[in-house]
ROSE-4610 file (N, C-alpha, C; in Angstrom, 1 decimal, always signed):
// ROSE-4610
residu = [X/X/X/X/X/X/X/X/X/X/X/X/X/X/X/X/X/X/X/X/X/X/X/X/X/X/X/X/X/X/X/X/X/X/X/X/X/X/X/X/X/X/X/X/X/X/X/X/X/X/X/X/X/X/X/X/X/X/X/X/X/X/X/X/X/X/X/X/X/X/X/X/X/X/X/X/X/X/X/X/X/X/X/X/X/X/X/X/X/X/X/X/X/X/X/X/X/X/X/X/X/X/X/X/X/X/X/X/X/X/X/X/X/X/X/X/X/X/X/X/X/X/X/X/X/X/X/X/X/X/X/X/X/X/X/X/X/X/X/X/X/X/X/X/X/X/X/X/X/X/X/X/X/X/X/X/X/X/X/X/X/X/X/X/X/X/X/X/X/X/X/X/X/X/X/X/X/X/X/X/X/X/X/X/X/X/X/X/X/X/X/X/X/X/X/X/X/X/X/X/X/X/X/X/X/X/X/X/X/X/X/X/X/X/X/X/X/X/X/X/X/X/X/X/X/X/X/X/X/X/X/X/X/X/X/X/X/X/X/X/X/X/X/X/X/X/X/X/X/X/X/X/X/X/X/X/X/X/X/X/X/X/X/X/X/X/X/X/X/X]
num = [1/1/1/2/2/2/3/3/3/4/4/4/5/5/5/6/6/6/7/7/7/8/8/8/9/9/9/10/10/10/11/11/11/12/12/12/13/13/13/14/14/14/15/15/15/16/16/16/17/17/17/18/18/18/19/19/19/20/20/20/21/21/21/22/22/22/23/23/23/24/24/24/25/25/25/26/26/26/27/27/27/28/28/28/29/29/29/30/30/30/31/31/31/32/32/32/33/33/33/34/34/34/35/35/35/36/36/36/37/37/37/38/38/38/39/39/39/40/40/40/41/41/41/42/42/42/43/43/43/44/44/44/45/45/45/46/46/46/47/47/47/48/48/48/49/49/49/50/50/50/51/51/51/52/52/52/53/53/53/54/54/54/55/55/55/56/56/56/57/57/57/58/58/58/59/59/59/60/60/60/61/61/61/62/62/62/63/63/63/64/64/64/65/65/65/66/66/66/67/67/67/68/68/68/69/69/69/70/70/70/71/71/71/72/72/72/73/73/73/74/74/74/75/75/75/76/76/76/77/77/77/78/78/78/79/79/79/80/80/80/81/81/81/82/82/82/83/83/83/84/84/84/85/85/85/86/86/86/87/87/87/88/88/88/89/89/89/90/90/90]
x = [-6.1/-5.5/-4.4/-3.5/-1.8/-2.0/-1.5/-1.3/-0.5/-0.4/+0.3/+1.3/+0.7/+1.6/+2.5/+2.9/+3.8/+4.9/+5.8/+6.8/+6.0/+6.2/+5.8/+6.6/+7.9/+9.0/+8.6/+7.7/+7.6/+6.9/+5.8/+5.7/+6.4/+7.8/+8.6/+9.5/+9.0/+9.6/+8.1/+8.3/+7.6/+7.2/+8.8/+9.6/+10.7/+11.9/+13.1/+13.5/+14.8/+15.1/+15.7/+16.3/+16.9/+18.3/+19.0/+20.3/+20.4/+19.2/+19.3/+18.7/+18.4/+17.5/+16.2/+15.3/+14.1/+13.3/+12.4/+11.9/+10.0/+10.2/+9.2/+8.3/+7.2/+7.0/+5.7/+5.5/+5.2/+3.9/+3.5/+1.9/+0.9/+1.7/+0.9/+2.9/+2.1/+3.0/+1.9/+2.2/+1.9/+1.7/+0.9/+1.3/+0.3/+0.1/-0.3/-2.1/-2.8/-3.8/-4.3/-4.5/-4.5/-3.3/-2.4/-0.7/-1.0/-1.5/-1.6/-2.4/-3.7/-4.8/-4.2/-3.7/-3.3/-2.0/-1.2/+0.2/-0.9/-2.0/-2.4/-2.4/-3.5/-4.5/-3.2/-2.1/-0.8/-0.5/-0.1/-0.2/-0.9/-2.3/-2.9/-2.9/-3.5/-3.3/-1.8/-0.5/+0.3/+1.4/+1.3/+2.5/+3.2/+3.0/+4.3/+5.6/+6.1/+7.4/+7.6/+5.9/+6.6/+6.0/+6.2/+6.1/+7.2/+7.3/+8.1/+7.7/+8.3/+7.6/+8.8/+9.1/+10.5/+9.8/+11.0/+10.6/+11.4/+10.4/+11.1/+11.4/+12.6/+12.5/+11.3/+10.3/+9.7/+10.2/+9.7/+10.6/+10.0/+11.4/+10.8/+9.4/+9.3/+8.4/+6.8/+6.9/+5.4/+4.8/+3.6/+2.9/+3.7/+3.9/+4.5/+6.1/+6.7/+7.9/+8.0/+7.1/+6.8/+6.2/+5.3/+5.0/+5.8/+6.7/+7.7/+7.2/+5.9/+5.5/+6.3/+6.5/+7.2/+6.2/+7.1/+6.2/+6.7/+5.9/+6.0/+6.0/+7.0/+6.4/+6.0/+5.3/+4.9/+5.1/+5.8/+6.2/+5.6/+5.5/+5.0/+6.0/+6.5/+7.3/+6.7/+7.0/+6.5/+7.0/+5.8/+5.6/+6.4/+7.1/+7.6/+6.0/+5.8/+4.5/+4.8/+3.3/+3.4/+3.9/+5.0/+4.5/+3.7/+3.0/+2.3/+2.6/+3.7/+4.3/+4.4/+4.4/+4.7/+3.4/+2.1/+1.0/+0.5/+1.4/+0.9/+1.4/+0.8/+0.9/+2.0/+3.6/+4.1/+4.0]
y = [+1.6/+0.9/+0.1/+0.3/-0.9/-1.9/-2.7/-4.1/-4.5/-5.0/-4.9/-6.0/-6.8/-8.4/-7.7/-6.4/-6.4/-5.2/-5.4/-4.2/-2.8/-2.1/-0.1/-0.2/+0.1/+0.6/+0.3/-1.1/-1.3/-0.2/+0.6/+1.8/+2.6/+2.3/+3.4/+2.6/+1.4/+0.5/+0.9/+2.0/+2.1/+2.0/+2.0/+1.7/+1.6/+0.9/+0.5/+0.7/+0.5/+1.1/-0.7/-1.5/-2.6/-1.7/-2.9/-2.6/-2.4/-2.5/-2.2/-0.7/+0.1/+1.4/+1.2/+0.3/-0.4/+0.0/+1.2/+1.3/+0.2/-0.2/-0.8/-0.4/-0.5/+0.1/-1.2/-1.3/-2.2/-2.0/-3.2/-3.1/-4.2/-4.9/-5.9/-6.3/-6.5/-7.1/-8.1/-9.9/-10.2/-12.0/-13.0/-13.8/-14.8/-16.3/-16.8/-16.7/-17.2/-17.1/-16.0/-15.0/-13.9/-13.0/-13.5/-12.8/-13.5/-15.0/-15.8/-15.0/-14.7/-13.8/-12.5/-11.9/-10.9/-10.9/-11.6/-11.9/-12.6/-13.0/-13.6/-12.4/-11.8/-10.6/-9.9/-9.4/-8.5/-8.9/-10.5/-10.8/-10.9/-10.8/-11.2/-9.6/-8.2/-7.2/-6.6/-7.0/-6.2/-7.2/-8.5/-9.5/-9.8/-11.2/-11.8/-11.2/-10.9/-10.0/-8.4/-8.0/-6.8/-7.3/-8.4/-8.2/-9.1/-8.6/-9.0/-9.3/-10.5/-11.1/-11.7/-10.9/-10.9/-11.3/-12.5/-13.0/-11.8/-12.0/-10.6/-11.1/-11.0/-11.5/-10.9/-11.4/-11.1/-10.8/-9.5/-9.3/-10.2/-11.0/-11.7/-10.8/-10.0/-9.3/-9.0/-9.5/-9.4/-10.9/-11.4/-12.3/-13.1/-12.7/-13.4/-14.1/-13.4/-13.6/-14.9/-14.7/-15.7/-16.7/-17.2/-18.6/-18.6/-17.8/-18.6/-18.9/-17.7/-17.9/-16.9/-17.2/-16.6/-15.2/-14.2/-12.6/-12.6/-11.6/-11.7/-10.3/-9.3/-7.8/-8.3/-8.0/-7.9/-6.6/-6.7/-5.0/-5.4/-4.0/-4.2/-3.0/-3.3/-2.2/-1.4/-0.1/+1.0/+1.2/+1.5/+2.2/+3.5/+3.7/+5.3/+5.8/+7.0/+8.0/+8.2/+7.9/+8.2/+9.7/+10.0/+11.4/+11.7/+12.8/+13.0/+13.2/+13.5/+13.7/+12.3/+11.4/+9.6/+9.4/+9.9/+9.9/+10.4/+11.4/+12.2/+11.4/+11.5/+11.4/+11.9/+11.8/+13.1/+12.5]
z = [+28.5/+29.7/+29.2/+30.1/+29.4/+29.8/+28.6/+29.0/+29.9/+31.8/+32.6/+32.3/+31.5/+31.0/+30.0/+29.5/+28.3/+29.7/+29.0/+29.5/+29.2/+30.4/+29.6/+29.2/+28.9/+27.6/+26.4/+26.0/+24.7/+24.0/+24.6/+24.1/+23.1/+23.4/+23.3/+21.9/+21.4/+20.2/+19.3/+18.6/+17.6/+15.9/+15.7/+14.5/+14.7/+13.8/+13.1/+12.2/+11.9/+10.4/+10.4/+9.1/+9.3/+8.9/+8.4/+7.6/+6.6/+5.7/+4.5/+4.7/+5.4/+5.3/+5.6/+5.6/+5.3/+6.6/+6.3/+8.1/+8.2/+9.1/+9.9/+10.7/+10.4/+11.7/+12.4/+14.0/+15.3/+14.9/+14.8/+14.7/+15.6/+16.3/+17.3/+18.0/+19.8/+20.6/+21.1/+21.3/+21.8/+21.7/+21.8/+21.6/+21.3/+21.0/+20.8/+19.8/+20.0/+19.0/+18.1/+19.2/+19.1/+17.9/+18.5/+17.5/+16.2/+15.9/+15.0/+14.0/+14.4/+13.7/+13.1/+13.8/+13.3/+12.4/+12.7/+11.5/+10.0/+10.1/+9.3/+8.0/+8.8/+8.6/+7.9/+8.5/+8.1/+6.5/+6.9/+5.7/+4.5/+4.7/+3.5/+3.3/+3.8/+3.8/+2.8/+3.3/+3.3/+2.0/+2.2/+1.7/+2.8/+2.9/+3.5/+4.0/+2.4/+1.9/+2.9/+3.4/+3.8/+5.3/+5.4/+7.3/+7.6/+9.4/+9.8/+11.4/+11.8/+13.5/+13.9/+15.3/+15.6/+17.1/+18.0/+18.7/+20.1/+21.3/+22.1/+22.9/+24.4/+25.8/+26.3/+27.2/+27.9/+29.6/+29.9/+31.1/+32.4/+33.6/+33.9/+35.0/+35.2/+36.1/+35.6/+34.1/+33.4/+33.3/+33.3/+33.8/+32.0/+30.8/+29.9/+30.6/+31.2/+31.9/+32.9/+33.3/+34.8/+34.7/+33.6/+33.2/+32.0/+30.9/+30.3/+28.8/+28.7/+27.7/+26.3/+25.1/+24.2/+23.5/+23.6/+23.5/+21.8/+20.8/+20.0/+19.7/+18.6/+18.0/+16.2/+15.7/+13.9/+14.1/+12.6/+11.9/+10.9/+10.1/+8.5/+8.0/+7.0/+5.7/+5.7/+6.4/+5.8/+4.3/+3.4/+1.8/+2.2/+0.8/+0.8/+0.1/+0.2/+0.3/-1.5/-2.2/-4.0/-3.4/-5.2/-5.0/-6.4/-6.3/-7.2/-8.6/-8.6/-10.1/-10.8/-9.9/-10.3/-11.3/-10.4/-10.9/-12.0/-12.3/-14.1/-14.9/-15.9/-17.8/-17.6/-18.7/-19.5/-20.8]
């Protein structure tokens, strides 16, 4: 069931690339204690270094929007995938 308090479009914010190439990808929208717990979690999980918590407008028509509260996306660094050859001896 969707969250009626976030925009439906956000759906559609799944990953980013930055400026350096660096793709991201959305792993929690949302905010307060809740957002807290989980940026924690990201961090101790992933490094500091590879997350990222970018503050979003909330649309005024979502219940975030209309009391004024501040909406929140966490990314985390997507890893490039081992390849196996990394993995051998030579």
């Amino acid at each position: 069931m969707p969250d009626t308090c976030i925009d439906p479009h956000e759906d559609s914010f799944l990953e980013k690339i930055d400026a350096n190439g660096t793709r991201w990808v959305k792993k929690y929208v949302g905010n307060g204690v809740h957002m807290n717990n989980w940026l924690l979690q990201y961090c101790e999980v992933f490094g500091e270094e590879n997350v990222l918590i970018e503050e979003i407008a909330a649309p005024k028509s979502s219940c975030y929007g209309q009391s004024g509260e501040k909406l929140f996306r966490i990314w985390v660094k997507e890893k490039s995938p081992i390849n196996a050859q990394d993995l051998t001896e030579t």
